[in-house]
C-alpha positions in Angstrom: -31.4 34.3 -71.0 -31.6 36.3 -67.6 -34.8 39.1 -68.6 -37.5 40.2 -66.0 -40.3 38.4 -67.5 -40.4 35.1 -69.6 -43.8 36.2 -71.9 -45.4 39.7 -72.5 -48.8 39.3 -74.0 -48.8 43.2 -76.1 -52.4 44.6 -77.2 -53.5 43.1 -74.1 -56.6 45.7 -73.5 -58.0 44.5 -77.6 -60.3 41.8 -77.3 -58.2 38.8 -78.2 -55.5 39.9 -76.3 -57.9 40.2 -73.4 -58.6 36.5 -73.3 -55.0 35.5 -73.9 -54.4 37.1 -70.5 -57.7 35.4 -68.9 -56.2 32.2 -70.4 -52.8 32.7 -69.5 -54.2 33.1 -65.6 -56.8 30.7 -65.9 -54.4 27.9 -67.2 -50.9 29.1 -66.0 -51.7 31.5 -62.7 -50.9 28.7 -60.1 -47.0 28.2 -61.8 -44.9 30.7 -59.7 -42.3 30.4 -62.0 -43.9 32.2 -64.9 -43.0 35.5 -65.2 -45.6 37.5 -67.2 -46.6 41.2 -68.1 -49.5 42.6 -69.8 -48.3 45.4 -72.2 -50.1 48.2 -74.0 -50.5 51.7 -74.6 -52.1 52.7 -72.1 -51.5 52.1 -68.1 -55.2 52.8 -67.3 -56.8 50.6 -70.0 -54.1 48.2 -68.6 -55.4 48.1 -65.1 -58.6 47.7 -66.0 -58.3 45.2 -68.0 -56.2 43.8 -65.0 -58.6 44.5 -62.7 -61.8 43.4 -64.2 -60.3 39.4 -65.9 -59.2 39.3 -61.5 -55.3 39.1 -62.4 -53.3 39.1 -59.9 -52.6 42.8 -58.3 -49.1 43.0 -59.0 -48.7 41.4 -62.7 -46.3 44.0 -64.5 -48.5 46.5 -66.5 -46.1 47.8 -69.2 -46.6 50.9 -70.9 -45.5 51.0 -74.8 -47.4 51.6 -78.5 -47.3 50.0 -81.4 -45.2 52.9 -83.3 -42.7 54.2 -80.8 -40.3 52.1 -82.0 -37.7 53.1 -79.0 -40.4 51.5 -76.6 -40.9 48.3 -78.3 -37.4 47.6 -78.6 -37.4 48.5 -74.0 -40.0 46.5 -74.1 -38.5 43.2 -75.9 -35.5 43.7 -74.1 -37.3 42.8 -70.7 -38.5 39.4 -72.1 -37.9 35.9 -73.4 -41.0 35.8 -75.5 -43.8 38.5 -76.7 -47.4 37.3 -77.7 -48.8 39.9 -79.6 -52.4 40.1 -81.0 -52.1 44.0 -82.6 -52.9 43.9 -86.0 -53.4 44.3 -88.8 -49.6 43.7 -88.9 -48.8 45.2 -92.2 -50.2 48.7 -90.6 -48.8 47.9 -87.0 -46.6 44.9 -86.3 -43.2 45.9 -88.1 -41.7 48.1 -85.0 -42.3 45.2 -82.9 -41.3 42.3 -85.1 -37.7 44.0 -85.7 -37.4 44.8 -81.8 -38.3 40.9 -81.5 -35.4 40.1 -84.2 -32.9 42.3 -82.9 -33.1 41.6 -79.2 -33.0 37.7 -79.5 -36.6 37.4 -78.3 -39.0 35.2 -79.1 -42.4 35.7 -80.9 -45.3 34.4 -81.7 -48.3 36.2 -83.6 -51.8 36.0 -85.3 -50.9 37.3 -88.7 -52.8 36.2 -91.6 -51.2 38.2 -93.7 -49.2 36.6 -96.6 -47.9 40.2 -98.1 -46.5 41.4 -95.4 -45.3 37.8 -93.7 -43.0 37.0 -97.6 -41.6 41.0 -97.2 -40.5 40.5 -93.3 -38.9 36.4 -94.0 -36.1 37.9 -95.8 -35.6 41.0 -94.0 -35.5 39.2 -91.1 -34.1 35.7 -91.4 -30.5 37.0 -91.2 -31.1 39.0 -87.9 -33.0 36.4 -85.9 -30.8 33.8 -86.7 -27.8 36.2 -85.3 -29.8 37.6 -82.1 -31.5 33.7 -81.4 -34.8 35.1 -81.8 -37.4 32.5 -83.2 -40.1 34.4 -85.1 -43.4 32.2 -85.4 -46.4 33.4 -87.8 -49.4 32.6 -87.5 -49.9 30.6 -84.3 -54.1 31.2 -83.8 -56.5 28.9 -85.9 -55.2 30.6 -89.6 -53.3 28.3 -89.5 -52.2 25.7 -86.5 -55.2 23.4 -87.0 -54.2 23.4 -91.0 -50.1 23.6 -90.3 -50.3 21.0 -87.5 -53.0 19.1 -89.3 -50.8 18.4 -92.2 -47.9 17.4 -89.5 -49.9 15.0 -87.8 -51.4 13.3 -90.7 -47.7 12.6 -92.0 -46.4 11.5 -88.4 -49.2 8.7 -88.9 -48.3 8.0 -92.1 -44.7 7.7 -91.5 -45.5 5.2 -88.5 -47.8 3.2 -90.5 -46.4 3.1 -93.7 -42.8 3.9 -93.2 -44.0 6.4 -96.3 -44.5 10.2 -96.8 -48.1 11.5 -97.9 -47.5 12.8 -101.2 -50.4 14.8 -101.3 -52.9 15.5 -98.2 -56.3 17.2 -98.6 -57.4 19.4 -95.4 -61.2 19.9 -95.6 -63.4 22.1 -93.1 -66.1 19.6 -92.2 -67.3 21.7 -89.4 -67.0 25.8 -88.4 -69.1 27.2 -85.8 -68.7 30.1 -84.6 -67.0 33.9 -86.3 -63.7 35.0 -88.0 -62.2 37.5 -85.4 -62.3 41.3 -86.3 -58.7 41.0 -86.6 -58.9 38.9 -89.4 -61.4 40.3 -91.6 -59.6 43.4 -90.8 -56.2 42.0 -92.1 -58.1 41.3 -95.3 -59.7 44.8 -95.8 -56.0 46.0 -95.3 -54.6 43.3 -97.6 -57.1 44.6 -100.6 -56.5 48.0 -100.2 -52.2 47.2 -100.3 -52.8 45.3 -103.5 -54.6 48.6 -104.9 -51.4 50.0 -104.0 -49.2 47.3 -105.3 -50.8 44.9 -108.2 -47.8 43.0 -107.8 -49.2 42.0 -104.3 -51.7 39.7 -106.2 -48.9 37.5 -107.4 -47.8 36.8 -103.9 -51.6 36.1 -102.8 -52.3 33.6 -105.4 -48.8 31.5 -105.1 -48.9 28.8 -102.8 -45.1 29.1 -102.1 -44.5 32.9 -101.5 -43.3 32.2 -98.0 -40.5 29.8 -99.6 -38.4 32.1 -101.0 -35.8 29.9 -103.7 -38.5 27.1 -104.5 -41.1 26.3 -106.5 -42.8 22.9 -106.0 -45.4 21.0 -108.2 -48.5 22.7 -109.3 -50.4 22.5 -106.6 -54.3 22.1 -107.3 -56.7 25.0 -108.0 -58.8 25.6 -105.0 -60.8 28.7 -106.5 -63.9 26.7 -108.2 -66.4 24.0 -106.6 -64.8 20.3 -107.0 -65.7 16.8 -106.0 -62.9 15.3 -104.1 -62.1 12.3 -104.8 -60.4 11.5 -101.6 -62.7 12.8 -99.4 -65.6 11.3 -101.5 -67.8 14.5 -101.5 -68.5 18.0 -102.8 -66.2 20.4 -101.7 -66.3 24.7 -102.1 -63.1 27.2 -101.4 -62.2 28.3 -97.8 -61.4 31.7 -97.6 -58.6 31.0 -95.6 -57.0 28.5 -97.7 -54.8 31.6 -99.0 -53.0 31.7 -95.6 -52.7 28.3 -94.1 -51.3 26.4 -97.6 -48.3 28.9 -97.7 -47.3 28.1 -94.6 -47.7 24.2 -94.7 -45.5 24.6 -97.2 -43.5 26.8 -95.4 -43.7 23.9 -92.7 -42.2 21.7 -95.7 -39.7 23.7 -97.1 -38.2 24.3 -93.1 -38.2 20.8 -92.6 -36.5 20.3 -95.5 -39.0 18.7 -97.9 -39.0 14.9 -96.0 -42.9 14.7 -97.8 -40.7 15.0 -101.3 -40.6 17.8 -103.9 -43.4 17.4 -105.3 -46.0 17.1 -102.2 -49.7 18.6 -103.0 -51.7 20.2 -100.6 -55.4 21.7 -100.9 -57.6 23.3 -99.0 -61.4 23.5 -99.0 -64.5 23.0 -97.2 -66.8 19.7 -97.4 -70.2 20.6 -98.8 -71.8 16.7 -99.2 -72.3 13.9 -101.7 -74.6 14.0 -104.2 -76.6 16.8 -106.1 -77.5 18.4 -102.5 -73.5 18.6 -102.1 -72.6 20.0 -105.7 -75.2 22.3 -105.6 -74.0 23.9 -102.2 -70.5 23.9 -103.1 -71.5 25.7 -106.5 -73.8 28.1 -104.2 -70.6 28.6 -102.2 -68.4 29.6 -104.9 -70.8 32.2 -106.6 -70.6 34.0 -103.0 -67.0 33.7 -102.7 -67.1 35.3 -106.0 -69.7 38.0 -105.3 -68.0 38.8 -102.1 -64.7 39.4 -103.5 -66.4 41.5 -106.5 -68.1 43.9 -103.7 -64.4 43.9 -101.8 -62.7 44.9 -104.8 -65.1 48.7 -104.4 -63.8 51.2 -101.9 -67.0 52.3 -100.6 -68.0 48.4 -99.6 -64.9 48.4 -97.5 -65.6 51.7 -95.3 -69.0 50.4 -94.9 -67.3 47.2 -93.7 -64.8 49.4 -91.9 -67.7 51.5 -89.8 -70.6 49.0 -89.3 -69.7 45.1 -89.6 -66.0 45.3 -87.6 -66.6 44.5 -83.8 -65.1 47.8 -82.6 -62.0 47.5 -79.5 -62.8 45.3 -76.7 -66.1 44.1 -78.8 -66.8 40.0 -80.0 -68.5 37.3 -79.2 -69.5 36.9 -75.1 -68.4 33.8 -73.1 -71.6 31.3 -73.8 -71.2 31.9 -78.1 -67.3 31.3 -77.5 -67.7 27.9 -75.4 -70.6 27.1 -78.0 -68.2 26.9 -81.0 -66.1 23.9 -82.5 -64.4 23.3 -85.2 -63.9 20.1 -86.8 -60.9 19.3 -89.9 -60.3 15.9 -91.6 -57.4 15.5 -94.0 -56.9 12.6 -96.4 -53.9 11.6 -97.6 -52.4 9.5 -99.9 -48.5 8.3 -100.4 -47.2 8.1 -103.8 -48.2 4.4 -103.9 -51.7 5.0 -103.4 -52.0 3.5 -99.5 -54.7 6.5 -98.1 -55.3 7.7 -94.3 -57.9 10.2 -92.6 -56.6 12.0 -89.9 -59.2 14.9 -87.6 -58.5 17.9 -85.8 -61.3 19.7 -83.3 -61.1 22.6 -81.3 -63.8 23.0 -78.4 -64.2 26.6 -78.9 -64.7 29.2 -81.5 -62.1 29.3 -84.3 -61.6 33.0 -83.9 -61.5 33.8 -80.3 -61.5 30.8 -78.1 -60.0 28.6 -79.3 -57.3 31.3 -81.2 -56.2 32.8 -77.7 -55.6 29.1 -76.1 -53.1 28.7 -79.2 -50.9 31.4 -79.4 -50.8 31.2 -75.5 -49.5 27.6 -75.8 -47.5 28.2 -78.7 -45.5 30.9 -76.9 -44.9 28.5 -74.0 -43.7 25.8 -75.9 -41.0 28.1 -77.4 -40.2 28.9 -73.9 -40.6 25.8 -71.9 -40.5 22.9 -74.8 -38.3 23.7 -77.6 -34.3 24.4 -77.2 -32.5 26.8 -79.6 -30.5 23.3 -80.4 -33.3 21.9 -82.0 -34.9 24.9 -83.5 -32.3 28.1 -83.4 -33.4 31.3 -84.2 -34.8 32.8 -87.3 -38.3 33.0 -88.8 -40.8 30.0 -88.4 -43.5 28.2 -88.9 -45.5 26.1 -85.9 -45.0 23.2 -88.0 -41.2 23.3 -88.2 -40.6 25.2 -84.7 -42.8 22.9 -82.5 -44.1 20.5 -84.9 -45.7 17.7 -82.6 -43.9 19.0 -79.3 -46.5 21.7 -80.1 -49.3 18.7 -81.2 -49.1 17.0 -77.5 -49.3 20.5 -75.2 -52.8 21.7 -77.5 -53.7 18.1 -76.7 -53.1 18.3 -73.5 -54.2 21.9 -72.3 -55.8 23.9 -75.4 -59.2 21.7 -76.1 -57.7 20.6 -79.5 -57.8 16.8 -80.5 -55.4 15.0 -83.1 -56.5 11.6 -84.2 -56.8 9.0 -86.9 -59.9 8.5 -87.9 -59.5 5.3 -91.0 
């Protein structure tokens, strides 16, 4: 594919897509042979976003919003790949998506957004597959860590046991640092849609709406505070459970369900042993529940809306990025009962750090790793697109580790 440019990072004047463009220099400048633009709606904020990460003076500055449709589809036309980080998604990603699908280009987002991600599979599957354009969800930490997490853990297995995990728990043990404002965004929008549409609610609470034709085992409830018996502790819900276990089984249903029909995963975080663990997980739950209570009102959301979302171009400053980790055990078991731990870390902040060093990558291995042989165009998951092509470059240039650790 002869285009101008092989990657276009769009919303590169918000704050994530800031630091994908400081990463993108940081870690890629010195290659001469990547071709890559910063895009946006406006050419000032562009140059001075250009001007004050030190870019280079002649990177591309293109010139396009998020609903001028005739733009977007100029815009994909010029490129190999777009990263975009403009959401929420369901309110401004659609124009770009189908420019993406139609032109044959490839794409990589942050969306956490299960609503709008099971209306665009079918109504784009057909197209990308046509044009060779490889759509890819989700490629910050909702839900790599979780979607690759799960890959890893059954590449061990396999080697080891020559078996499948039939059922794999992914547990938070460690989160420091924030959600981004894009993601706490996406959620306000995702509660206000489902005010709109109460059918929404169905899709949210379905582990395989992103699979449309198949429905696999019950899956386990992840809603309530539960000791795991795998992970020999107290364990509480994780908020973005909702996300990252439709597209592990996504992942699965792409792959073409090699971890069986009937494969379990859950999602939670690790609270502890003991009565200290129980009673945090409990504690844990009754905020879940009290914060989705105070969502459900209008007037908490616009209070959210004006005073606790970081406004454009605000987040967390350099030393509270490089200060946060994130740590993820999952324990599996195969259908014979033979169990293994595998960990995932990031070295920076979930939201913003370590988030703009993945999508960055994952764009890169599309471009650089992954032939349209092995994964031809149509809509994606990391898992199934890159799967651990994707594992080894966040290993070797993101700050993520994959490892067994029993």
């Amino acid at each position: 594919m002869d285009r101008p440019y092989d990657l276009i990072v769009f919303g590169a004047t918000g704050f994530t897509g800031r630091l994908v463009a400081e990463y993108l220099q940081a870690a890629h400048g010195g290659d001469a042979s990547l071709r890559w633009a910063i895009a946006g709606r406006s050419a000032t904020k562009l140059a001075e976003v250009r001007d004050a990460l030190g870019l280079p003076a002649d990177l591309p500055l293109l010139v396009a919003d998020a609903g001028d449709a005739d733009a977007l589809r100029r815009l994909v036309g010029n490129a190999r790949a777009v990263i975009t980080t403009v959401g929420p998604y369901q309110l401004h990603g659609e124009a770009l998506i189908r420019a993406c699908a139609e032109a044959g280009t490839d794409y990589v987002d942050l969306c956490g957004e299960p609503g709008w991600m099971a209306k665009m599979i079918p109504q784009l599957q057909d197209t990308a597959r046509a044009s060779g354009a490889r759509i890819v969800f989700s490629c910050g930490f909702d839900s790599i860590p979780f979607d690759l997490g799960v890959v890893h853990a059954q590449h061990e297995a396999l080697a080891r046991f020559g078996a499948p995990l039939a059922r794999v728990h992914g547990r938070v043990k460690t989160m420091k640092g924030t959600f981004s404002g894009g993601t706490i965004a996406s959620m306000l929008a995702t509660i206000e849609a489902m005010k709109r549409d109460p059918g929404l609610r169905r899709t949210l609470v379905d582990p395989f709406a992103l699979t449309p034709g198949f429905k696999g085992a019950r899956q386990p409830a992840d809603h309530v505070a539960a000791y795991d018996e795998l992970a020999k502790q107290w364990t509480a819900p994780f908020v973005m459970a909702t996300i990252n276990t439709k597209n592990v089984h996504r992942t699965h249903a792409l792959l073409g369900h090699p971890w069986g029909a009937d494969f379990m995963y859950s999602e939670r975080m690790l609270t502890g042993e003991g009565t200290t663990g129980e009673k945090r997980a409990k504690k844990m739950q009754r905020q879940t529940n009290l914060q989705n209570v105070l969502l459900a009102f209008a007037p908490t959301r616009a209070l959210l809306k004006r005073f606790a979302l970081p406004k454009p171009g605000d987040g967390p400053n350099r030393e509270q990025r490089e200060k946060g980790r994130y740590e993820l055990l999952f324990f599996g078991e195969t259908a014979d009962g033979r169990r293994i731990t595998t960990r995932v870390t990031g070295d920076r902040d979930p939201g913003y750090g370590s988030t703009s060093k993945m999508i960055a990558e994952s764009a890169l291995c599309l471009l650089r790793d992954v032939d349209r042989t092995r994964t031809p165009g149509g809509v994606w998951t990391s898992g199934a697109a890159m799967g651990m092509t994707l594992v080894e470059r966040l290993r070797a240039l993101a700050g993520l580790t994959f490892d067994v650790v029993d």
